[in-house]
Structures are given as C-alpha cells and as structure tokens.
Backbone as a printed PyTorch tensor [residue, N CA C, xyz], in Angstrom:
tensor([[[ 29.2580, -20.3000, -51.9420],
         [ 27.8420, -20.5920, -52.0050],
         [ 27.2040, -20.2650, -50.6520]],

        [[ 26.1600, -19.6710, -50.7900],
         [ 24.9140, -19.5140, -49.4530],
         [ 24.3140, -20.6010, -49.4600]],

        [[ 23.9820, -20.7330, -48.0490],
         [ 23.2730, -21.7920, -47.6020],
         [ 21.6350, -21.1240, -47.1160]],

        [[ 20.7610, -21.8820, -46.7440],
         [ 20.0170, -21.8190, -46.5470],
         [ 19.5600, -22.8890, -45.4460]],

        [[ 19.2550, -22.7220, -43.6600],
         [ 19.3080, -23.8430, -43.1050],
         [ 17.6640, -23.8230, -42.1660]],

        [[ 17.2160, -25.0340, -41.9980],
         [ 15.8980, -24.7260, -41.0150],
         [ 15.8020, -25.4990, -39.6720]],

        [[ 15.4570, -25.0190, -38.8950],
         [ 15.5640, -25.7210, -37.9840],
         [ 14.3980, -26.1090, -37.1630]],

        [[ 13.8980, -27.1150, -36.5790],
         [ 12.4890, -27.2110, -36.2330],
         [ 12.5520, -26.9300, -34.8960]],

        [[ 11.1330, -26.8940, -33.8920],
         [ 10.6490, -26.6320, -32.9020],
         [ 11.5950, -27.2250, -31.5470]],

        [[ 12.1020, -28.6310, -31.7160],
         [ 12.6970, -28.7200, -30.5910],
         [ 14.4730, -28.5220, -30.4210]],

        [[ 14.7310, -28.1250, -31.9860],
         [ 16.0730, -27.5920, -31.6230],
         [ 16.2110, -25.9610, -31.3690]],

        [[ 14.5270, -26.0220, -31.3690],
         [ 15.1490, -24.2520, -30.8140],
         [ 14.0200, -23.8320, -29.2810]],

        [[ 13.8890, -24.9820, -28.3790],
         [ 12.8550, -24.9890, -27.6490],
         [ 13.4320, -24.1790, -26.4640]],

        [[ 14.9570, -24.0940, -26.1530],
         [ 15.2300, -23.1420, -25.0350],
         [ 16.7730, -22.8500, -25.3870]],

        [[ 17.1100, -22.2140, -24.6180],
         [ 18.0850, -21.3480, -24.5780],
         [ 19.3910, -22.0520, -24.8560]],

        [[ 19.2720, -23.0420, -24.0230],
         [ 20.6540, -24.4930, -23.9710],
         [ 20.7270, -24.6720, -25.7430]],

        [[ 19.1610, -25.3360, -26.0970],
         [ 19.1640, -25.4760, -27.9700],
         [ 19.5770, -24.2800, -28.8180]],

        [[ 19.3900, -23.2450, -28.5180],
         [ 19.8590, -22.7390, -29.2230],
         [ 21.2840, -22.0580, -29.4160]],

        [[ 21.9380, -22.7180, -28.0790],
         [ 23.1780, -22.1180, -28.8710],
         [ 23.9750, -23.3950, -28.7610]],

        [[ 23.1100, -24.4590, -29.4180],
         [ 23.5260, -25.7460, -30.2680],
         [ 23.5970, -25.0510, -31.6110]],

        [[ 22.4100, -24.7240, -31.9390],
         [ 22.3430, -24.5420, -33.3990],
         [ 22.9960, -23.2040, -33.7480]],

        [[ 23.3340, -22.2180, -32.7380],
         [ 24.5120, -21.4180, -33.1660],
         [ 25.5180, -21.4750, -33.5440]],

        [[ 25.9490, -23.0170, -32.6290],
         [ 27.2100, -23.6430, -33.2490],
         [ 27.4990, -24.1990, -34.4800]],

        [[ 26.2940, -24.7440, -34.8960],
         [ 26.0070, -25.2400, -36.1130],
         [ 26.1670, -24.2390, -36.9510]],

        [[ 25.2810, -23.6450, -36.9140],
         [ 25.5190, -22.4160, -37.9130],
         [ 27.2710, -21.5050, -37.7860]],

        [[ 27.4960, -21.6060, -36.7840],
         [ 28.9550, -20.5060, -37.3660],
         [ 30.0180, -21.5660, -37.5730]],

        [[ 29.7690, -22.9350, -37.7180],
         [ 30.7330, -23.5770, -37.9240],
         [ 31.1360, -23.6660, -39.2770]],

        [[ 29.7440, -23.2340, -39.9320],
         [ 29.7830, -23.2550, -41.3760],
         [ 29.6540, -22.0260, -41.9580]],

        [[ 30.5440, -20.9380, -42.4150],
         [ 30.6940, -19.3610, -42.7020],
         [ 29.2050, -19.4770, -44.0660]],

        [[ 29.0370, -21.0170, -44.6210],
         [ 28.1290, -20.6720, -46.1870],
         [ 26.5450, -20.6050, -45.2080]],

        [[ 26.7100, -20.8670, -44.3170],
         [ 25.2170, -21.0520, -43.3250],
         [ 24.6330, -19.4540, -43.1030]],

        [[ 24.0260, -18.7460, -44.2060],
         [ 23.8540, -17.5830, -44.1930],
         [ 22.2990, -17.2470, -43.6540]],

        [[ 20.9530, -17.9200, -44.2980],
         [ 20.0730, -17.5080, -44.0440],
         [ 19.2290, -18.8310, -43.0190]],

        [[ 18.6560, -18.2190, -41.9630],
         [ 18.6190, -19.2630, -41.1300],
         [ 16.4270, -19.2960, -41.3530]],

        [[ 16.1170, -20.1700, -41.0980],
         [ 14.3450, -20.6020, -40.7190],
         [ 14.2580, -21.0680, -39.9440]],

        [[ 14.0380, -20.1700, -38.8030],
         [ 13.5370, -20.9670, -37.6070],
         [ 12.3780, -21.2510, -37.2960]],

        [[ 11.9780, -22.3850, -36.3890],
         [ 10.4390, -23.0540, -36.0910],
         [ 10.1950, -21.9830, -34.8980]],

        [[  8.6190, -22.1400, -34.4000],
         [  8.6730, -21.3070, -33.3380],
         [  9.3580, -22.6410, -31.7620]],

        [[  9.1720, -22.3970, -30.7900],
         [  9.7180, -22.9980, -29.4440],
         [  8.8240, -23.9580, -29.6620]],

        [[  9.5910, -25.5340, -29.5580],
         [  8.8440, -26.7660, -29.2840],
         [  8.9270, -26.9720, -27.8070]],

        [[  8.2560, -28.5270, -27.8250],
         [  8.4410, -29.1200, -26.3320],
         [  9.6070, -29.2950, -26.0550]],

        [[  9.9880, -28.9510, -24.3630],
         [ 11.1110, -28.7790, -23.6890],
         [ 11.1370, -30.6510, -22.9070]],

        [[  9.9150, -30.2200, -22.7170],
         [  9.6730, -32.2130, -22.2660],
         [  8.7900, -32.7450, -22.4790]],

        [[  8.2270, -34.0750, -21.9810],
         [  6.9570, -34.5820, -22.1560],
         [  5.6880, -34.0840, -22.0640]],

        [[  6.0400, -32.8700, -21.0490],
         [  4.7720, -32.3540, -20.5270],
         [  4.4400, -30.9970, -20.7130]],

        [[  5.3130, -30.4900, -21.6080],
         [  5.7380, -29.0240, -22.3760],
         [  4.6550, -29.1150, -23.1190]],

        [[  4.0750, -27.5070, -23.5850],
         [  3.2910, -27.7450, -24.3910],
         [  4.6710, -26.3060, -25.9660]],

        [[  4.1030, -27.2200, -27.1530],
         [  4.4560, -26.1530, -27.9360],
         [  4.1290, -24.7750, -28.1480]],

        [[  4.8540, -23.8570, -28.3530],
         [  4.2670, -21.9390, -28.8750],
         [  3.2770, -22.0570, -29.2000]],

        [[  3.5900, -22.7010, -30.6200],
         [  2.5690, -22.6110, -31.9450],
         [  1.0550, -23.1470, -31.0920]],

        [[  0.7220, -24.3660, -30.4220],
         [ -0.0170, -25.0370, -29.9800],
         [ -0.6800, -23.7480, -28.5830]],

        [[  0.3210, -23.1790, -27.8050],
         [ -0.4690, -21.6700, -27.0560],
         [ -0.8220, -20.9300, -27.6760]],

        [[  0.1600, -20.0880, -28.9580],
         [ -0.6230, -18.9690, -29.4030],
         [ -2.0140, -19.5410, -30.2130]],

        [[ -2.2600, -20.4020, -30.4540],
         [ -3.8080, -21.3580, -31.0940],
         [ -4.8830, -20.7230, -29.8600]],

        [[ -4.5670, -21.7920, -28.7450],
         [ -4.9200, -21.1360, -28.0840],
         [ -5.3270, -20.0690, -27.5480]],

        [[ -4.6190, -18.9880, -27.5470],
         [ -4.5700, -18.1110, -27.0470],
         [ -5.3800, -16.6510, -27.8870]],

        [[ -5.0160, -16.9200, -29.0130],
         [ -5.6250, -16.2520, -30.7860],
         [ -7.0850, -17.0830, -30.1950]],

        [[ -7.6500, -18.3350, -30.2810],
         [ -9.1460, -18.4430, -30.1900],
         [ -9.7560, -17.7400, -29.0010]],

        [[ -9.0090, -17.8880, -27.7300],
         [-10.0000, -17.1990, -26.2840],
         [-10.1540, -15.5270, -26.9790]],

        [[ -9.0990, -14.9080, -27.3990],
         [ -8.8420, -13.7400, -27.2100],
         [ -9.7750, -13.2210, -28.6650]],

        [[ -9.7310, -14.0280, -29.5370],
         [-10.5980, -13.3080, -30.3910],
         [-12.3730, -13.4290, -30.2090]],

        [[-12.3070, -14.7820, -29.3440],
         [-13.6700, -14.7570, -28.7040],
         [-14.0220, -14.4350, -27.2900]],

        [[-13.7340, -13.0750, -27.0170],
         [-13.7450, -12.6540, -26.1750],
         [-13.7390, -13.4520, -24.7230]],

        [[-12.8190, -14.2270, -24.6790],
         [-12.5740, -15.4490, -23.5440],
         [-11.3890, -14.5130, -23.0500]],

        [[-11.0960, -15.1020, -21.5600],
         [ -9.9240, -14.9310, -20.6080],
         [ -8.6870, -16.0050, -21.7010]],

        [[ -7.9810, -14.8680, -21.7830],
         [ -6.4410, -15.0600, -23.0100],
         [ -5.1140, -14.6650, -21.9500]],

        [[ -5.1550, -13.8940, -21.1240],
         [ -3.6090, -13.4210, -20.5330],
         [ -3.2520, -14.3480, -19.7420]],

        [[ -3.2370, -15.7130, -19.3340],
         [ -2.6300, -16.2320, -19.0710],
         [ -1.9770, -17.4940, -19.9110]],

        [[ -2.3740, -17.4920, -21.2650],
         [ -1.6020, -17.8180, -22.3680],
         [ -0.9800, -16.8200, -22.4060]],

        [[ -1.2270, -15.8950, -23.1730],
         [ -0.2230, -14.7030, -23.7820],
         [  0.8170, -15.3690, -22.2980]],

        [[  0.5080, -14.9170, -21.0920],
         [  2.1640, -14.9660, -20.2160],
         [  2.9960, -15.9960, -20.1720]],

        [[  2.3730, -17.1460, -20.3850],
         [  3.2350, -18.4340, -20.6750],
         [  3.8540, -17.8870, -21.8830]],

        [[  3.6050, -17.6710, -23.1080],
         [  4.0680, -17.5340, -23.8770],
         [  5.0570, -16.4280, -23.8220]],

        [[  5.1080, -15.4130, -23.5410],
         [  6.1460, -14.6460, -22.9480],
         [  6.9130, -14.5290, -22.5250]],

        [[  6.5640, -15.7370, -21.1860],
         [  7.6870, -16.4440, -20.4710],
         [  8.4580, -17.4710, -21.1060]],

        [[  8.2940, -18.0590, -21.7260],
         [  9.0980, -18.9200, -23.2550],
         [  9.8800, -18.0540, -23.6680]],

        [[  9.3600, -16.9920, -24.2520],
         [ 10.6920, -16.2120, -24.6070],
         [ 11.5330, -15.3380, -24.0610]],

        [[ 11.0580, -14.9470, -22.9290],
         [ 11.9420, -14.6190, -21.8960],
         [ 12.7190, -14.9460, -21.3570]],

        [[ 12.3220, -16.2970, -21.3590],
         [ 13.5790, -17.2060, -20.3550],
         [ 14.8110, -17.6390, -21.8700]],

        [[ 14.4920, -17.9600, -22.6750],
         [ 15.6100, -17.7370, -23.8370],
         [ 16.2380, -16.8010, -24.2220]],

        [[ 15.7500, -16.0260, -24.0350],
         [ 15.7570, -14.4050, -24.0010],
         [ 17.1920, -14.4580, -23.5240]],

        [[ 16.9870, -14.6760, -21.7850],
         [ 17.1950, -14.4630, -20.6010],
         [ 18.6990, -15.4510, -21.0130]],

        [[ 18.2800, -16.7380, -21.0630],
         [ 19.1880, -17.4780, -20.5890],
         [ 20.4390, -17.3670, -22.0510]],

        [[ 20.0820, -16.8260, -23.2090],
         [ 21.1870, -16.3430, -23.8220],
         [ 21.9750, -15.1400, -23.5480]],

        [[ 21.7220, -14.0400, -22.7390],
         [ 21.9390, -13.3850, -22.0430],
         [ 21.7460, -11.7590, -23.4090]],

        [[ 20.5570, -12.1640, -24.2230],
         [ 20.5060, -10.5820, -24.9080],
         [ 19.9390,  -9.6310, -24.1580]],

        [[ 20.0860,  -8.9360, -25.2870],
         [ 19.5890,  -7.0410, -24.7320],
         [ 18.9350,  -6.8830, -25.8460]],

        [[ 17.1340,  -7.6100, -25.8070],
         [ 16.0670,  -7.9040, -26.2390],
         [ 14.5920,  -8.4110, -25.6620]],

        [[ 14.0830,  -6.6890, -26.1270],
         [ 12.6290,  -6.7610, -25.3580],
         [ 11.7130,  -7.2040, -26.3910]],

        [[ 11.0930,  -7.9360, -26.5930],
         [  9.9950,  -8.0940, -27.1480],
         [  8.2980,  -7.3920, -26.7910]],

        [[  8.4830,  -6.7110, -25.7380],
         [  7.0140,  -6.1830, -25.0740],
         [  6.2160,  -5.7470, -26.4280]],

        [[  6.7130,  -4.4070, -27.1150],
         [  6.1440,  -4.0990, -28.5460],
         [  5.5410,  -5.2250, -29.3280]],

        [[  6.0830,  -6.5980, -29.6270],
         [  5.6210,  -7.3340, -30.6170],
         [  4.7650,  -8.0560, -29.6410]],

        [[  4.5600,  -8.2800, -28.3670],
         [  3.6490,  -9.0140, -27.9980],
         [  2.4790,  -8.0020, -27.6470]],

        [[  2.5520,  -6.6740, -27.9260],
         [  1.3050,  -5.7650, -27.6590],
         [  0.8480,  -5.7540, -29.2400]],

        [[  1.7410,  -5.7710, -30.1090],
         [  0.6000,  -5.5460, -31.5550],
         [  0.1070,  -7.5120, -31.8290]],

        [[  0.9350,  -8.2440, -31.2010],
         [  0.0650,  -9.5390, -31.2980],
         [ -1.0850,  -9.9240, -30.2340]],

        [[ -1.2770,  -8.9390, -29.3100],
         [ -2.1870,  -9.4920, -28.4950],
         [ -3.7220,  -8.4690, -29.1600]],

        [[ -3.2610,  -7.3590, -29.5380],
         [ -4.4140,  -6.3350, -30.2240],
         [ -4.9580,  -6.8550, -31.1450]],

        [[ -3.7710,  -7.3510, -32.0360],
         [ -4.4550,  -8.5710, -33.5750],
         [ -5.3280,  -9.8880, -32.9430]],

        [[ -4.8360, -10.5020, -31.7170],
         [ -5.7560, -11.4990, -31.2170],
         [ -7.0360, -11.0570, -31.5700]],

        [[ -7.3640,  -9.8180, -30.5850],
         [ -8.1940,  -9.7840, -29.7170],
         [ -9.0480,  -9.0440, -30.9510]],

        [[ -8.8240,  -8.6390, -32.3420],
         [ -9.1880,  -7.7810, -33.5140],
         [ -9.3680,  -9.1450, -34.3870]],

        [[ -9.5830, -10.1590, -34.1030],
         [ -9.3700, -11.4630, -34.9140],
         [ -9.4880, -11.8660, -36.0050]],

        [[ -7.9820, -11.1300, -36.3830],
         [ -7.0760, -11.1730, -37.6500],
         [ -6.6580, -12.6150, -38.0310]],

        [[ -6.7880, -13.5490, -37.6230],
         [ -7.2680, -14.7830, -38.1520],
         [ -6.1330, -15.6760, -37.9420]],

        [[ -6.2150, -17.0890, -37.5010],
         [ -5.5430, -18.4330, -37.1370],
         [ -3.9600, -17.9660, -37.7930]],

        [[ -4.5470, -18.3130, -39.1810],
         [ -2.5050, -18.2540, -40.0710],
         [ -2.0700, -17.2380, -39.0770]],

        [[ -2.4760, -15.9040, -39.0110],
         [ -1.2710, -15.0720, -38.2970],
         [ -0.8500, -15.4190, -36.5990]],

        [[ -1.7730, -16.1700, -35.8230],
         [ -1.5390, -16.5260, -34.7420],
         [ -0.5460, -17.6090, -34.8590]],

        [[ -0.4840, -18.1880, -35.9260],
         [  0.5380, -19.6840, -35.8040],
         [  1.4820, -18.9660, -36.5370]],

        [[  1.5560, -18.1680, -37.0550],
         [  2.8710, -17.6270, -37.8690],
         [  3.6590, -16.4800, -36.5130]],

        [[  3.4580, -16.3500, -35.5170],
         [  3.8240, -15.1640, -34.7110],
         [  5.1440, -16.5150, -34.0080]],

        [[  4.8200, -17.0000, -34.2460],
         [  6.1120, -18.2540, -33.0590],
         [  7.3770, -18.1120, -33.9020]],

        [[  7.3210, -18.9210, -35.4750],
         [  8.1440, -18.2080, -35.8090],
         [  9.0710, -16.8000, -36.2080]],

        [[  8.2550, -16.3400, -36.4310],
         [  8.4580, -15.1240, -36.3330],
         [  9.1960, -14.1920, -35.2600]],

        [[  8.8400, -14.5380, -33.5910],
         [  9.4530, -14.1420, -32.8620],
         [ 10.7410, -14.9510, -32.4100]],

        [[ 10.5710, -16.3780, -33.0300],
         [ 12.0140, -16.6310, -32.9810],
         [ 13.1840, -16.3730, -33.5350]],

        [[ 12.3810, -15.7100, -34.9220],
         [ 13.3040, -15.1990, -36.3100],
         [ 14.2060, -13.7790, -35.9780]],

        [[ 13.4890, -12.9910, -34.3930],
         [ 13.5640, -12.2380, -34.0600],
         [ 14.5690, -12.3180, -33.1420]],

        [[ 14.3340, -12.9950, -32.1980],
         [ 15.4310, -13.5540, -31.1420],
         [ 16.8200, -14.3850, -31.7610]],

        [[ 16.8010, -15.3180, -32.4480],
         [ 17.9750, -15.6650, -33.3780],
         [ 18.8000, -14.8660, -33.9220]],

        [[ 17.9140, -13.8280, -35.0110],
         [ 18.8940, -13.0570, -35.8440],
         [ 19.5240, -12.0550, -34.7410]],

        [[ 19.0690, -11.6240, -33.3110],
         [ 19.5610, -11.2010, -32.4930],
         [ 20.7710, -11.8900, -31.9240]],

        [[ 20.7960, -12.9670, -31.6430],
         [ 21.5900, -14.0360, -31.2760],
         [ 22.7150, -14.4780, -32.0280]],

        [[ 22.7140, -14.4040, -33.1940],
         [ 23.5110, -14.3460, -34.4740],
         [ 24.2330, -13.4620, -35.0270]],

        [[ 23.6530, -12.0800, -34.3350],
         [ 24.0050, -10.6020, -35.0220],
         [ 23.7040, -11.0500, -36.3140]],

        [[ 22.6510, -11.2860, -36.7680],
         [ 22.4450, -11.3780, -38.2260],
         [ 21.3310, -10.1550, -38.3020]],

        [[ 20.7370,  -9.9450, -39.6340],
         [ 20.0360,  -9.3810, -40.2350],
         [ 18.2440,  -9.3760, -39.9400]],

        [[ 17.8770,  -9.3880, -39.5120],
         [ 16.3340, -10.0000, -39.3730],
         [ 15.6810,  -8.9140, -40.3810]]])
C-alpha cells in the first residue's frame, strides 16, 4: 500500500526539520507521496513564508517597495537549501514569482508559492519525483 503523508509549516521550517521528516518518511518504504506546508516559524519571533509572500504579493502588486520581502524569503530557502547541503537553485522560480507579483495574478497564487517551493526542495531532498 502507498501512503500519502503531510506535513505542516513547523516541521518543515529549516533544514535541522527537515531531515526529521526525512527520517520519517524513509523509515516507512509505503510513505510514497509527500504534502508539504510552506516554512513555518523557526521561533517566537519568526515570521511564516506563507505570512511574507502575503506580504510581499500585496506591496509588489501595488506598486510598493517588495524586494526586501522577496529576500527574506529567499533567504528561508536558501539557508535550507544550504544547510541540507543540495545542488538546488531556485533563482528561475523566484523570477517567474516575483513577475506574477508584480502582474497581480492574485492572493491564492502568492500563498500557494510556499508550498510549492517546498514541494520543490523536498522532492529534491528525497530524490523523489516532483
């Protein structure tokens, strides 16, 4: 049997979490298709993805100063990136998400880009399928 597993925002908030839930997952061979949340709070004073790219989707589609969201947010996944040690650029997906900001292609797709780029970084992390 396949499994199907999800995991929310703060078990996949940095690099350390996620290769908790790697463990999780290969401990179990039926743990096939994974849902990941986008990056939660790391601490009290963390702010969530989902909660920047909001952010970041309203300045940028209303022509407000946005690049210093977009770089926090970048830097979130960089440093997971980083601290799992792949050979994974994301620059491409954060240039067609900052064009869609700024073209304001609308809220759902700004809150859907967190997961999404984690779905990206995982299945990398997994050697799975994305």
């Amino acid at each position: 049997m396949k499994k199907v597993v999800k995991f929310g925002g703060s078990s996949l908030a940095s690099a350390r979490q996620f290769k908790k839930v790697g463990e999780i997952i290969w401990s179990d061979k039926s743990r096939r298709y994974v849902v990941p949340s986008a990056p939660g709070k790391r601490n009290d004073k963390d702010e969530k993805v989902t909660d920047l790219l909001y952010q970041c989707y309203d300045a940028a589609s209303q022509g407000r100063s946005y690049k210093k969201i977009l770089e926090k947010i970048k830097n979130r996944y960089n440093d997971i990136i980083d601290g799992l040690g792949l050979d994974l650029n994301l620059d491409h997906e954060f240039q067609r998400i900052e064009e869609n900001f700024v073209a304001a292609v609308g809220r759902d797709y700004a809150g859907s880009r967190g997961e999404y780029l984690n779905g990206l970084v995982m299945a990398c992390y997994l050697n799975y399928e994305f």
